[in-house]
N, C-alpha and C positions, 0 to 999 in steps of 0.2 A: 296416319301420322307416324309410321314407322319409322323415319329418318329420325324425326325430335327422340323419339324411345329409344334410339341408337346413341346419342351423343354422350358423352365423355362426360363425368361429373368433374370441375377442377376449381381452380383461384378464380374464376368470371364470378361464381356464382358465390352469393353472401347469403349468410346466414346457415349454409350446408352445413353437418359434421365434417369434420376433419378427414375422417376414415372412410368418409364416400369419396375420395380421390379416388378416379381412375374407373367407378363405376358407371356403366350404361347407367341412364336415367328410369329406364328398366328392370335395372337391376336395384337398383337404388326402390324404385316404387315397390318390387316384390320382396325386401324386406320390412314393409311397414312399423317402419319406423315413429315411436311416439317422441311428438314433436319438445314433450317437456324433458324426458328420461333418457333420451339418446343419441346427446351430443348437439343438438343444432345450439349454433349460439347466437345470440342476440346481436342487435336487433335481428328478427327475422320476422315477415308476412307473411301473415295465411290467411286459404280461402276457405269459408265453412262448407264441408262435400254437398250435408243438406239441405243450406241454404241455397248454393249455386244452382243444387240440380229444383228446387223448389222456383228460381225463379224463372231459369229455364222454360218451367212449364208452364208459370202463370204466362207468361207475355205468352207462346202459343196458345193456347185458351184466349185469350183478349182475343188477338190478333181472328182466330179464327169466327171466335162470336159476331164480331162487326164487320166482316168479310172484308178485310182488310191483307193484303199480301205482304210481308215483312223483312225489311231489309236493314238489319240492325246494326248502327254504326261499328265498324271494328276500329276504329281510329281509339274509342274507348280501351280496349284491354293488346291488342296488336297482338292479340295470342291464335294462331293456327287450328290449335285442338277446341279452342273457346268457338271460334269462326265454325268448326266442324259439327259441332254439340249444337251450336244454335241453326246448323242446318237441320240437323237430323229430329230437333224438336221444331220443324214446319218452316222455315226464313227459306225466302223466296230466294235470299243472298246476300250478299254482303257491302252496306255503305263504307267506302273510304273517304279519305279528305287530301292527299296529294299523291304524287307517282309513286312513291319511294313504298309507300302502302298496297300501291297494287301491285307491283310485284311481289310484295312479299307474298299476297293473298295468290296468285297464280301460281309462285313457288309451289305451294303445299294447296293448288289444285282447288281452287274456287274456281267456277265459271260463269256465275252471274255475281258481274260487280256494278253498282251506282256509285260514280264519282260525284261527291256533291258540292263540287266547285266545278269552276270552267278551264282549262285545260292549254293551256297557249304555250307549253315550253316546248321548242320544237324535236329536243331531243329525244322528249317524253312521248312524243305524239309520234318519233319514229318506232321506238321502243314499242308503241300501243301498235300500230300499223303493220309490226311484222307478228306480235303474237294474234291480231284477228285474223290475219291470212293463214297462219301457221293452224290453227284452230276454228271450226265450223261451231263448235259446241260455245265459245266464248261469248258470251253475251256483255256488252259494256255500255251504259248510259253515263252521257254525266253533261253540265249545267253548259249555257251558253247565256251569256248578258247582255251582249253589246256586237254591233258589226265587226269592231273591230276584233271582236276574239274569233268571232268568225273566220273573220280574211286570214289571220294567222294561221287557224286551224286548217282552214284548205288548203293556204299554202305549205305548210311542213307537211301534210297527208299528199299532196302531191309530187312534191319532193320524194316521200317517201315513196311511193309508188303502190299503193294502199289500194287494196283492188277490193273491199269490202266498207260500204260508208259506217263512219261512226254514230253511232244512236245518241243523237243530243234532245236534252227538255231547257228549254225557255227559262229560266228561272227570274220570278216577280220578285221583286223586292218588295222586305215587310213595313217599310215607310219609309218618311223622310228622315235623314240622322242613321236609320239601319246599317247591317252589314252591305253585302252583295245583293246583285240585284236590280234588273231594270226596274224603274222606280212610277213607269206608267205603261197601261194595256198600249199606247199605242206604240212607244219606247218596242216593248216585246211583238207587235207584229213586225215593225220595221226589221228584228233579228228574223223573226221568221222568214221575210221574206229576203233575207240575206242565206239564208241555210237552203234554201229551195235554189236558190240560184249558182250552186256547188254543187258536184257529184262526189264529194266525200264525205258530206254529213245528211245525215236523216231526223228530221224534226218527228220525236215518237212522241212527245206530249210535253207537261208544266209539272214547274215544282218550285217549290222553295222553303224558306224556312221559318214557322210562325213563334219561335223564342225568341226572334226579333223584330216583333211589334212593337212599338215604343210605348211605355207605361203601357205592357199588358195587364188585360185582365179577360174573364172568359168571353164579353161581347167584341171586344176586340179584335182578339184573336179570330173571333168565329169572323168577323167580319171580313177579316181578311183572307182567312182561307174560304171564306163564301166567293171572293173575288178571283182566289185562283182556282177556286171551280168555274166562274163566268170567261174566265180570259180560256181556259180548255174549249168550254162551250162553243165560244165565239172562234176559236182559230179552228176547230172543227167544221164549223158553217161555214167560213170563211175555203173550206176545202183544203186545208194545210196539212190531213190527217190524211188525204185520201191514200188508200191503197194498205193504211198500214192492219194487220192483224190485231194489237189491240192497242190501247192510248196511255200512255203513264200521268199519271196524275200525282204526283208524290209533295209529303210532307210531314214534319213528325218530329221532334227532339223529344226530351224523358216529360218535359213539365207541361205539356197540352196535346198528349194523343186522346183521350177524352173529349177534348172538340176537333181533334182530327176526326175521329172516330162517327160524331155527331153527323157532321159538315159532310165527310166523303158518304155518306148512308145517303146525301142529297142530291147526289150527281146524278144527272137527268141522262135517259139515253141519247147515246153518241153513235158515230159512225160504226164505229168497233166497241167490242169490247173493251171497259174500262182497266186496266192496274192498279188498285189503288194502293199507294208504296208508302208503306210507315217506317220510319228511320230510326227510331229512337234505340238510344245505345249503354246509356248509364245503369241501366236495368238490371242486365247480367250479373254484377255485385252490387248492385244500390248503395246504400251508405248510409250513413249518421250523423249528416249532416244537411247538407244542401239542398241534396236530393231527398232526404228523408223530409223535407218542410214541404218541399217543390211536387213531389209526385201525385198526380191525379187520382193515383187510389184514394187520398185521404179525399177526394171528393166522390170518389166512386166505392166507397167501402165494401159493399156488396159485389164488388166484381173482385175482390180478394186483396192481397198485402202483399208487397215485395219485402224482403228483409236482407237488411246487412249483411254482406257473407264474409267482407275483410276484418281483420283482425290483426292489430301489428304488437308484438309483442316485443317491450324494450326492457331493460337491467338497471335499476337503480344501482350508480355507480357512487352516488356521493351526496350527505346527508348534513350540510356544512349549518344548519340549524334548525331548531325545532320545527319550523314552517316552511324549510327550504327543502329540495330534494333535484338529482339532478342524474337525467337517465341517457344511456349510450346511442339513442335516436333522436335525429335531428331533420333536418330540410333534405339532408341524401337518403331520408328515408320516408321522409313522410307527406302527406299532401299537404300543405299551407296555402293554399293561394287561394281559398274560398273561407276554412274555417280552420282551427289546431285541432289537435288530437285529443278526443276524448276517454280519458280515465275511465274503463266501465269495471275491470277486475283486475285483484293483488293475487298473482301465485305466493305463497308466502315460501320463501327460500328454505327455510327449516323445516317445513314441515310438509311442503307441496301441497297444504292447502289452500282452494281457491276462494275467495271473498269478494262481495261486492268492495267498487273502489270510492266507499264514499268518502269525501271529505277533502279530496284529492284531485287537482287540476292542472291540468296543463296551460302555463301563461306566456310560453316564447320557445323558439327552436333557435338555437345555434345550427354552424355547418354539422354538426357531430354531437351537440348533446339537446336534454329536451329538457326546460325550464319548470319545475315541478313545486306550488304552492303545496302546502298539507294545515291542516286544523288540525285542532286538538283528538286526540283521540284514532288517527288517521292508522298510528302503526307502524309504519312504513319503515322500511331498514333496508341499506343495502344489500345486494343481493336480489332482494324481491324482481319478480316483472310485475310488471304491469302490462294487464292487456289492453289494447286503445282501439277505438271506434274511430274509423278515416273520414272525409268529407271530400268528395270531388273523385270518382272513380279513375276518369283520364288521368290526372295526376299523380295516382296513386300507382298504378298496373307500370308509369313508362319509370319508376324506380328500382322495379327487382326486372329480370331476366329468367330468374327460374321459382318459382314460389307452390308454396307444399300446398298441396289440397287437405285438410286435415278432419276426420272424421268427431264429433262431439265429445269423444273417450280421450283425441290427443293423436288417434294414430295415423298418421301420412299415406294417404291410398293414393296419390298421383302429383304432377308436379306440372304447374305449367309456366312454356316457355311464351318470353315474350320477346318482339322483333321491334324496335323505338330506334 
């Protein structure tokens, strides 16, 4: 990731000191700079160094306990050096969700990516068809639903003049009402046998996605990924596997790899060796919200704890009465779209001591400021930050562009860029 270490510190980036103009990002991280004492100003994001590298490590652990291979959504953080870090702690590679994503991840040199949508834009699938020829190392899967994305796809890869086929899986839909997704086994052979009938795609196996089972719960879910283990089975037997090295099988978001986990431990010998491809992406910084209720550790306790690594800290700007208060972060800064931002710590302005933030809530976000109730006894004065606990990771990462990795003492050991 030398290129990002190289970039120019300037106005893109909020929440910087002032006086890192014009510094490498580089140069910027080998002054470790403490994020309270030296200049950053609010609002500004950070990630905890030891929680990130903490959770890092648990999802390897999981992933390798239940022989599970790991392809962890980047659509989540769209950070390069994050994408890097989760390779080098064990990810088979990296899930995207449209074009514009995989390039970015090819830019800065991933070579196994899962696309986990289906792929019909034909510029996109030129753009794909000169970097497989370009590159023997590129590994690329991603979803097929329907004949007609089929017919698409062969025809722009023919157009293209695509002399390597693209690795497509089947994707089941997780019921009626769901997202994506042929919605019956025989729905997905009919694709199958549309993909067989092309020489520019190759059918490697099934996937899809079990966080949209309607009113899930854990038999649900298991049932359905039991199902897209039976539709693997059957297009197996069916001979639609033949020839390949090994079969992908994938499925996975943050809130049931626990019955991924279960379910794939089920898959019966196959032609080839199995892949079994977990996707889950919210993980990396988990949160304080959504995912803090949603995450299957709290059903699997004993396989360990992910923890919150984001941290947004905002300025009490204005204190218009005793139970009001009102801070310099708003919607350009913070995630809203699942839950608001919770109040966990007051730096206190005078004295830089830190306090729990009790008493103290966040009840609305403006463009630009953040709606702050207080009770008796709360404290609070302008000036203060306040630290906040996020909810919704994706939401969170595609608001900063360059955000301080900050160590428990306050001091900034790295910075990561993000590509949205």
């Amino acid at each position: 990731m030398k290129d990002l270490a190289r970039e120019r510190v300037d106005f893109r980036f909020k929440g910087l000191p002032p006086q890192a103009e014009g510094l490498t990002v580089a140069e910027l991280a080998e002054r470790r700079l403490n994020l309270f004492t030296d200049g950053f100003t609010t609002p500004v994001l950070a990630l905890s160094a030891e929680r990130l590298e903490h959770n890092l490590a648990l999802m390897e652990t999981y992933a390798t306990r239940h022989g599970l291979a790991f392809a962890p959504h980047g659509k989540t953080s769209m950070a390069p050096q994050l994408f890097q870090r989760q390779i080098e702690h064990g990810a088979w590679g990296i899930t995207l969700a449209v074009p514009h994503q995989v390039r970015v991840a090819r830019e800065f040199g991933i070579d196994r990516i899962f696309l986990a949508n289906e792929l019909v834009d034909a510029a996109a699938l030129r753009w794909l068809a000169a970097e497989l020829n370009a590159s023997a190392a590129f590994r690329f899967i991603c979803y097929v639903d329907s004949a007609r994305g089929v017919e698409l796809m062969d025809a722009a890869l023919r157009e293209a003049g695509a002399t390597r086929p693209v690795d497509v899986v089947v994707e089941l839909g997780a019921g009626d009402g769901a997202r994506t997704g042929a919605r019956t086994e025989a729905e997905c052979a009919t694709i199958a046998d549309a993909v067989a009938a092309t020489s520019t795609l190759r059918l490697v196996g099934v996937a899809g996605y079990e966080g949209e089972v309607p009113q899930a719960d854990g038999d649900r879910v298991r049932a359905w990924l039991r199902r897209l283990v039976a539709l693997a089975a059957g297009l197996d037997k069916a001979g639609r596997f033949a020839g390949l090295d090994e079969i992908v099988v994938s499925a996975g978001g943050s809130a049931w790899f626990d019955a991924v986990a279960d379910v794939f431990a089920e898959i019966p010998e196959l032609s080839a060796p199995v892949l079994k491809l977990l996707r889950s992406g919210a993980y990396v910084s988990h949160d304080d919200g959504h995912y803090r209720h949603l995450t299957p550790f709290n059903r699997v306790p004993e396989e360990g704890a992910l923890h919150p690594a984001f941290r947004l800290w905002a300025q009490v700007v204005s204190r218009p009465t005793q139970d009001q208060a009102f801070t310099n972060a708003g919607k350009r800064d913070a995630a809203y779209d699942l839950d608001l931002p919770e109040v966990q710590v007051v730096r206190d302005a005078r004295t830089g001591v830190v306090r729990e933030g009790t008493g103290i809530t966040v009840t609305g976000l403006s463009d630009q400021h953040g709606w702050v109730r207080t009770e008796t006894g709360a404290g609070l004065e302008v000036g203060d930050w306040l630290g906040m606990g996020l909810s919704h990771p994706c939401t969170s990462f595609d608001k900063w562009q360059l955000i301080p990795v900050v160590e428990a003492d306050g001091t900034v050991v790295d910075y990561v860029r993000t590509y949205f």
